[in-house]
Each structure stands twice: as structure tokens, then as C-alpha cells.
C-alpha positions, 0 to 999 in steps of 0.5 A, spaced: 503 493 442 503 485 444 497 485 449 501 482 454 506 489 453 499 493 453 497 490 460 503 491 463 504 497 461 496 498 464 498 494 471 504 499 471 500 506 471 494 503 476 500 501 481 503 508 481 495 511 480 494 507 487 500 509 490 499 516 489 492 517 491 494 512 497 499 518 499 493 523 499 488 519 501 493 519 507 493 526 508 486 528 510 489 534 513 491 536 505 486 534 502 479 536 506 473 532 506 470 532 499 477 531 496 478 526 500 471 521 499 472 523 491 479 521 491 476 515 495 472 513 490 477 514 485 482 509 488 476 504 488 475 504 481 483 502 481 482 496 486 477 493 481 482 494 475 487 492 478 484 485 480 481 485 473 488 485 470 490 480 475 485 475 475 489 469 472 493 469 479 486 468 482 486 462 478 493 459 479 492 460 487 490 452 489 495 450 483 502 449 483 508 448 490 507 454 494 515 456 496 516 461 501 516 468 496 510 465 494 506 464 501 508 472 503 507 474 497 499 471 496 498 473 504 500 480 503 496 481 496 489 478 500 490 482 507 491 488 502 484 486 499 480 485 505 484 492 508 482 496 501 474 493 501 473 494 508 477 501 508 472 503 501 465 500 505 466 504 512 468 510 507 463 510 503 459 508 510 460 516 513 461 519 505 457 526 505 459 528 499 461 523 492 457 517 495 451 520 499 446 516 497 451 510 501 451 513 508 448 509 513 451 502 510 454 501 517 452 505 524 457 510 523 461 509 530 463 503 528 464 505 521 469 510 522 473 507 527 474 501 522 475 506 517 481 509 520 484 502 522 483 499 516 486 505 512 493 504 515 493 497 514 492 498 507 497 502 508 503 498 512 500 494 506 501 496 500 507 499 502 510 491 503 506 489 497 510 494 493 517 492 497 516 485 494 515 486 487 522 491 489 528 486 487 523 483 480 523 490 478 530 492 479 532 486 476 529 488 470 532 495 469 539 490 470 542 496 475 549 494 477 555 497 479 556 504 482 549 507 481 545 501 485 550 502 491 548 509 491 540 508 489 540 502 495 544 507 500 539 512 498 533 507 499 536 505 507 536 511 510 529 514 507 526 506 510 531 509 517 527 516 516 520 513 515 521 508 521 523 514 525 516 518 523 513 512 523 514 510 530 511 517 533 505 518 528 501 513 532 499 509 526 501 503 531 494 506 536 490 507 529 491 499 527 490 496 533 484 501 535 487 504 541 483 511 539 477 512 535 479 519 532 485 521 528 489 526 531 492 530 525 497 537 524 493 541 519 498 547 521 504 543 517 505 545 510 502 540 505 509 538 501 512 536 508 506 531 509 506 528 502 512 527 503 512 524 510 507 519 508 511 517 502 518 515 507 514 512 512 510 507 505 518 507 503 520 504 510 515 499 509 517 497 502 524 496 505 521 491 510 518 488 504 524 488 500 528 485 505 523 480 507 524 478 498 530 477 498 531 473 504 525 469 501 529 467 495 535 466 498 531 461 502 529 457 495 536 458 492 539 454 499 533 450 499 535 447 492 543 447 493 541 442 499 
């Protein structure tokens, strides 16, 4: 396999590895607290291979014309990357159970109350980082027709349920640290909160979405004028 191909393929199962350990990560009330930290450090270790895999983009940041495409998405990959750093560094700070030996990095008041901020930042995050890439990837699979009306239907009303949810979950008090703990429904069936947490990431792949393509439409008016 052509090494380009390889790391594609590479970059490909540790975005879908992300995801889904995102939506668990996202599901304390699913997963327990010792499941949770390990899964922590799992999502960790992909951070790090995701960053290794993409280190010639580090190289091309102060090189080249930046357009709007461009500007967003190198804002949005930066923030997602500090949110994941601090999100890892006050987990690990609290952690009993797969890094104990790293309790007590931060003071724990601090930590958790940055720990659950940054976690839905990180989450709002990379589900917008995912949205941009989005029209690329959908290019890529060249879906026309009947079958990209009904998938682009499909993706418009699960972003309108996952806004729904999203705007009565009280992400929005955790971001902006309106409250020091998470207030979590441990009587709610597993399934429905994966798949709550995966509309709510789809919502913000939208907005992501929606901000790629206007960006290119941008550029394309840019170039005509």
C-alpha cells in the first residue's frame, strides 16, 4: 500500500476512534468512573497520533495565503487542541484509577471545574471540526442525485433534534462555568444517551458544514470578481 494511502487510511480509523470514544467520554453516567479515565487515556494516545500524523500541516501554518476555509478551519483545529490538552491535564489531575500517580497536578477545585467546561468545548469542537471536512468528504464519494437529497434531508433534521437537545442539556452552563458540577440522568437507558450525544455532535457537524460551504462560496465569488 502507497504510504500516502496508508496514512489516509490511518488518519481515517483514528477520527472514527476519536469520535467514538468522544461520545463515551460524553456519557459518564454510561460508562462509570474507571471506564471513563481509561477511556480518557485511550483518547489521549489518538490526540498524539492524530497530531503525528498530521505534522506537515504545523509546517505549512506561516506559509501560503490564508482564505476564509483556511482561517476557520486552522482556529477551529487550534482551540480543539488546547480544549483536548487542558481537558486530559485536569482529568488526569482528578484521576484515581489509570493515572493515580498524577492526582494532584492541579488543585482539584480548579481541575474539575475546568474539566467539565473544556470536555464540552472539546466537544462542540470537534463536532465542527468534523463538519468542515464534511463537503471534502462527501465530494470524495462522488454522491449525487436522488441519494445525496435523502442523506442531506436526513443530516438536516438530526442537526434540528440534536439543537433541540442541545439547548436543554445545559452544555451552554458547563462551557461558560456557570455551575462546578454535572447534573447527569443515571436513570436514562445507555443507548438513548450515546445516541443523544451523537445528534447533538451532528448538530454541530452541521454548523460546521454550513460554515464550509459558505466559506467556498466565498472564494469562488472572490475569484469570479
Amino acid at each position: 500500500m502507497h504510504e500516502k494511502h496508508r496514512n489516509n487510511l490511518i488518519r481515517r480509523i483514528t477520527d472514527i476512534g476519536m469520535t467514538t470514544m468522544l461520545l463515551f467520554l460524553m456519557a459518564y453516567q454510561v460508562t462509570g468512573e474507571t471506564l471513563h479515565e481509561w477511556i480518557g487515556i485511550g483518547m489521549t494516545m489518538l490526540v498524539i497520533v492524530h497530531q503525528i500524523l498530521n505534522r506537515k500541516w504545523y509546517g505549512t501554518l506561516l506559509k501560503g495565503r490564508y482564505r476564509p476555509y483556511r482561517i476557520v478551519t486552522t482556529a477551529v483545529s487550534t482551540l480543539l487542541l488546547l480544549s483536548f490538552a487542558l481537558t486530559a491535564f485536569c482529568g488526569m489531575s482528578m484521576s484515581s484509577h489509570a493515572v493515580p500517580f498524577l492526582y494532584g497536578m492541579a488543585p482539584i477545585s480548579f481541575a474539575r471545574q475546568m474539566h467539565l467546561s473544556m470536555s464540552h468545548w472539546s466537544f462542540v469542537l470537534m463536532g465542527l471540526h468534523l463538519g468542515l471536512h464534511i463537503p471534502a468528504l462527501m465530494a470524495s464519494m462522488k454522491i449525487a442525485g436522488r441519494k445525496k437529497t435523502l442523506i442531506t434531508a436526513a443530516y438536516c433534521c438530526a442537526a434540528g433534534l440534536g439543537l433541540w437537545l442541545f439547548l436543554h442539556s445545559g452544555m451552554m452552563s458547563y462551557m461558560l462555568f456557570r455551575v462546578p458540577f454535572a447534573f447527569l440522568d443515571y436513570d436514562k437507558a445507555g443507548a438513548l444517551v450515546i445516541l443523544e450525544n451523537l445528534l447533538m455532535l451532528m448538530f454541530w457537524a452541521f454548523a460546521g458544514t454550513m460554515c464550509s460551504l459558505l466559506c467556498v462560496r466565498y472564494s469562488r465569488k472572490e475569484k469570479d470578481n
